[in-house]
N, C-alpha and C positions, 0 to 999 in steps of 0.2 A: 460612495466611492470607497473601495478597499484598501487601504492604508498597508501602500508598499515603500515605505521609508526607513521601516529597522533593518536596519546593514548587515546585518548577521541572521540567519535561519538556524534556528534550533529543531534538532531532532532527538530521536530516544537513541539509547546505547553510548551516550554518552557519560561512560562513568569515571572517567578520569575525573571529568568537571564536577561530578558528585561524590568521588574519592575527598577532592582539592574542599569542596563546601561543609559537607559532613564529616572532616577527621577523619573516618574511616579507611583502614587501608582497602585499595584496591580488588585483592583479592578475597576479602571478608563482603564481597557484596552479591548479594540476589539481585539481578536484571530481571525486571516486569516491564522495561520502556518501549519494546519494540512492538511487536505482534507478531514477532516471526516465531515458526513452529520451531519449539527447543529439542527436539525429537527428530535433530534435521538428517537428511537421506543417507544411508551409508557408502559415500562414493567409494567406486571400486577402483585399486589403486591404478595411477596415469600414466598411461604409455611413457614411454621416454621420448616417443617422435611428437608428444604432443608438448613437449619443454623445446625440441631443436629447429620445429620446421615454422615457419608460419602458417596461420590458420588459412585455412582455403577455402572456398565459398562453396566450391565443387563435394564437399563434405559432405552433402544434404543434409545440413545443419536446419537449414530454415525447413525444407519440407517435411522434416521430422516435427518441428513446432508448428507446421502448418497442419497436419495430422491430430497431435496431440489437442488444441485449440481448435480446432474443427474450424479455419480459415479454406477461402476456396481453393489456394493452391502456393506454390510456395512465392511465384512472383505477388503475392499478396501480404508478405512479411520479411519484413527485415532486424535481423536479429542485431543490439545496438550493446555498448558497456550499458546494461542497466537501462530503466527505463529513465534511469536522471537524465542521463544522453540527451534523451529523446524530447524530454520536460523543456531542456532548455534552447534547445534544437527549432523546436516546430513551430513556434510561435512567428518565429523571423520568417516564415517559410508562407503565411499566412496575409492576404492583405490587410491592412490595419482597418482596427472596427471595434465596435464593443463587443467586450469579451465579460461574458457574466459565471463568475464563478462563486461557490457559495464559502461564507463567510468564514467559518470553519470547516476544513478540508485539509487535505494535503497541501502543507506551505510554500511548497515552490512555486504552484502553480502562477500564482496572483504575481508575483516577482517576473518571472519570467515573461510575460506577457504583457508587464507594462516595461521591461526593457527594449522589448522590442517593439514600442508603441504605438501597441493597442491602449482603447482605455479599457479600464478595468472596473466593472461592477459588479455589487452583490447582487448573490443569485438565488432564489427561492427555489430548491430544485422539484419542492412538494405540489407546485403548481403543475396545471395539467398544461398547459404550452410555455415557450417561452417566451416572455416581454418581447411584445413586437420591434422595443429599439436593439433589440439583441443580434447580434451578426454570429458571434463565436459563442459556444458553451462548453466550459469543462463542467464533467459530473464524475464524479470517482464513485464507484459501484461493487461492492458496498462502499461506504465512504468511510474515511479512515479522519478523525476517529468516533463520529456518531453510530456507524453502523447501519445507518439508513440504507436500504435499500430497493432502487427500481427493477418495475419488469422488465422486458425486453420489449415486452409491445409499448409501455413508457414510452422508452431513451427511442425507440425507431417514431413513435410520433414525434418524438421533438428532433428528431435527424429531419423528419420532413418536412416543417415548418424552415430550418435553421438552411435546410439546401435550397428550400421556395428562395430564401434570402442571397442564395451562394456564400453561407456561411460555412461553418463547420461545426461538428457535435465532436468530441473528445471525449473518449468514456475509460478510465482507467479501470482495471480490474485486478489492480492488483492482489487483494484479498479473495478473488471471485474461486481459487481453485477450490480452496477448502469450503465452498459454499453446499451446502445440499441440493441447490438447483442449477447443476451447469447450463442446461441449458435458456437459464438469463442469460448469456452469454454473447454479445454480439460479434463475436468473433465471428460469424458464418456469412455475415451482412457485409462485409468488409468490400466488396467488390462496388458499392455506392459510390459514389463522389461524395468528399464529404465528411466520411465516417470514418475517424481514428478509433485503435483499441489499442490500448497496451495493455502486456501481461508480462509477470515478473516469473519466474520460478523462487526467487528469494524467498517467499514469506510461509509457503506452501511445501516445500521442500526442505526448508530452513538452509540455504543457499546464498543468502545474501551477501556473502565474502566474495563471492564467484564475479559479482559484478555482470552478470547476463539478464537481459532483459529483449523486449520484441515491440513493434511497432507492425500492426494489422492493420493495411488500407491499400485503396486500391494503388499501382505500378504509378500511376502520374504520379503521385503524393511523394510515395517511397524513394522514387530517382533523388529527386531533389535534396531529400533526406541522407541518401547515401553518400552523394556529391559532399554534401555539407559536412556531413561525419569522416568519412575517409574513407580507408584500407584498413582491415586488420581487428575490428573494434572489439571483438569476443576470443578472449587468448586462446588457445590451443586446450589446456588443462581446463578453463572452465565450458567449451564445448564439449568437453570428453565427460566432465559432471552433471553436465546438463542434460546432455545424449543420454548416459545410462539412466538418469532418474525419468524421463520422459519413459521411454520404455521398459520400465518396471512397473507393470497395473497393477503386483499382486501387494507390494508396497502403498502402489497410492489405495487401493480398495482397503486395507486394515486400516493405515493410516486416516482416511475419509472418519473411518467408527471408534477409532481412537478421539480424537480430534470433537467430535462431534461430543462424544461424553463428556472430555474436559473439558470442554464451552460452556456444558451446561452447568459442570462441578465446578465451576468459577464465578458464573451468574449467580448460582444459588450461595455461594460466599458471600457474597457481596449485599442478593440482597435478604440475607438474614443478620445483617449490620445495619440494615435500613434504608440500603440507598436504592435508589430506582435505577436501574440500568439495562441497557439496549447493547447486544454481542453479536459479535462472530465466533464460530468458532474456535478462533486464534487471537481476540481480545474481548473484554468486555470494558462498556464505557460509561460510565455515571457522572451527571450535571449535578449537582447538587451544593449546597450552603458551604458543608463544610470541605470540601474537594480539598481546596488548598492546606487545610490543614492537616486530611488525611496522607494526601502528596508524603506535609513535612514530617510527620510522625512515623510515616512507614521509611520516610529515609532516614529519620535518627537511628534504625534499628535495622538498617545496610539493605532496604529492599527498595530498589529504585523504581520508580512509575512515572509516568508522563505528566503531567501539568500544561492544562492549556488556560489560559488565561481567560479565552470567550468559555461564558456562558460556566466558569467554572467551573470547571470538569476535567474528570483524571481517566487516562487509561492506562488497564492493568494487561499485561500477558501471561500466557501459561508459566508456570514451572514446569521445569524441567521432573522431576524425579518425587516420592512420594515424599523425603523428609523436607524437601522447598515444601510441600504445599502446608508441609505441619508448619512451617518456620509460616509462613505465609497465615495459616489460620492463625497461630497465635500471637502474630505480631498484627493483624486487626482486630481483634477482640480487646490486645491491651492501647491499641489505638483510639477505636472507637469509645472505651472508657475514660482515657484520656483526655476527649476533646471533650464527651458529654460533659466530664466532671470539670474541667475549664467553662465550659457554658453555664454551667447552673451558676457560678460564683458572684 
C-alpha cells in the first residue's frame, strides 16, 4: 500500500525553504530542483484585450493544442490551470477501484486518488501487463524523476487490459515534449474510452508560471471534467503565451538540439563523479549511496537539487547559462571530494 499520510507534498523550486535551511540569501542561489527548461520561450509581449476580457473558449485555444499534440480533434482536449487541476480533479470523476501507481513518481498522484477513494497500490510499471487486481493505472511517461521510459505500443497494451476491466490508464507526459521520440506519444489514441493524457507546456517551453496545462480523452471523460472545473480556467495572458509558443516550430526545432546536448553535458557530469544516472533531456537522475549527502553538499554551496527520499536519489536540472555550469562543475568536484574524504575516515 502507498503511504499517503504526509500532509504536506514537497516539490522542487522551493527556495525560499532552502534560503530559510541553508543561511543563504535568496538570491545567491543556483535552482537545479525542477526540470523545467531554463531556456524558457520568449513570449511576445500580451495584448492588452488579453488583461480586460475573459478568456473565451471560441479562441481555438484547445484546437491549437489539439494540432500541436497530434489529439484527434479539439472536442478531444480540454485545456485546464495546469495539469495539477486535472491531478486532482480526475480521480473523483472515476469509479472507486484499485489504482496502481508506482512508488516513486510524481507526488500528487498517490494523494489524490486515495482522497477520493480509491485504494492505492504500488505499481511495477516494468511489467509487461498490469496486476490483474488493477482497475486504474497512472504511469508518467517519462516518469519524473527515474526517467523511465515506455513505448507507446507499452502503455496502449496496458490501456487494453485496464479497458477489458472498464478501468482506466492515465499517462502523463509531461516531460514527453522534449523527448526525441514524440511520437511515443499517446496523444493520438485519445479517442479510447479509457485513456487519459496530460501535457504541460511548463517544462518544455520553461512556462510553468503560466499555469496552462491539457487533459486528452475522449468528450465523455472531458464533460464531466469541465463541469467540475468551471468557466475561465487558462487566463487570457497565459493562452496568449501558450498560443505563440505552440506555433513557433523554428523555436521548438533549435530548442529540441539545444536541449538534447545539454542532457547529455549534464549525464556525463554527473557520471564522471561516479554516479550511475538515467536523463531526460531536461533532468538527470541518480539512485545512489551517497545522494543525500550530495543533495546537502551542493546546497551548502547555494545550488539547490531535489531529494527524494526512495531509493535515495537526487535530481538535477539544466543551468541556465555557461558560468551556472562552471559554478555547477566545480561545486561537484569539491563535493564529491568532500563526501569521499568523510567516508574514508
Amino acid at each position: 500500500m502507498t503511504d499517503t499520510s504526509a500532509p504536506l507534498i514537497t516539490h522542487g523550486g522551493n527556495l525560499h525553504e532552502a534560503a530559510r535551511l541553508y543561511r543563504i540569501p535568496y538570491g545567491e542561489w543556483l535552482d537545479l530542483s525542477t526540470g523545467i527548461n531554463p531556456h524558457g520561450y520568449p513570449v511576445p509581449p500580451v495584448p492588452p484585450d488579453a488583461w480586460r476580457r475573459l478568456p473565451d473558449d471560441g479562441d481555438g485555444f484547445a484546437a491549437l493544442a489539439a494540432r500541436y499534440y497530434g489529439a484527434p480533434d479539439a472536442s478531444h482536449v480540454l485545456p485546464v490551470a495546469g495539469s495539477q487541476a486535472a491531478i486532482r480533479a480526475l480521480p473523483a470523476l472515476l469509479p472507486r477501484a484499485i489504482a496502481g501507481i508506482a512508488p516513486l513518481t510524481y507526488s500528487e498522484y498517490a494523494p489524490a486518488f486515495a482522497r477520493a477513494g480509491h485504494e492505492v497500490v504500488s505499481l511495477d510499471t516494468a511489467c509487461a501487463t498490469p496486476p490483474e487486481a488493477i482497475t486504474h493505472a497512472v504511469i508518467v511517461n517519462p516518469n519524473n524523476p527515474t526517467a523511465a521510459y515506455a513505448s507507446a505500443q507499452t502503455l496502449l497494451d496496458w490501456h487494453a487490459h485496464l479497458s477489458a476491466r472498464d478501468g482506466t490508464l492515465l499517462v502523463d507526459e509531461a516531460f514527453a515534449d522534449a523527448m526525441p521520440a514524440p511520437s511515443a506519444s499517446l496523444a493520438s489514441f485519445t479517442a479510447r474510452p479509457g485513456l487519459v493524457v496530460l501535457r504541460s507546456p511548463g517544462k518544455f517551453f520553461g512556462l510553468a508560471g503560466v499555469r496552462a496545462g491539457f487533459v486528452l480523452a475522449a468528450p465523455a471523460l472531458l464533460e464531466p471534467l469541465r463541469e467540475t472545473l468551471g468557466a475561465w480556467t487558462v487566463s487570457g495572458p497565459a493562452r496568449h503565451a501558450v498560443s505563440a509558443a505552440f506555433a513557433d516550430t523554428a523555436w521548438q526545432r533549435d530548442m529540441h538540439t539545444r536541449l538534447a546536448a545539454e542532457g547529455e553535458r549534464l549525464a556525463t557530469l554527473l557520471r564522471a563523479q561516479r554516479f550511475n544516472v538515467q536523463a531526460t533531456p531536461l533532468f538527470t537522475w541518480t539512485a545512489d549511496a551517497r545522494a543525500q549527502a550530495l543533495h546537502r553538499a551542493l546546497a551548502q554551496r547555494g545550488i539547490w537539487t531535489r531529494f527524494f527520499s526512495q531509493q535515495r536519489s537526487v535530481r538535477v536540472g539544466l543551468p541556465a547559462s555557461e558560468n551556472e555550469w562552471m559554478r555547477l562543475e566545480h561545486a561537484l568536484t569539491e563535493s564529491v571530494r568532500e563526501i569521499d574524504a568523510h567516508a574514508a575516515r
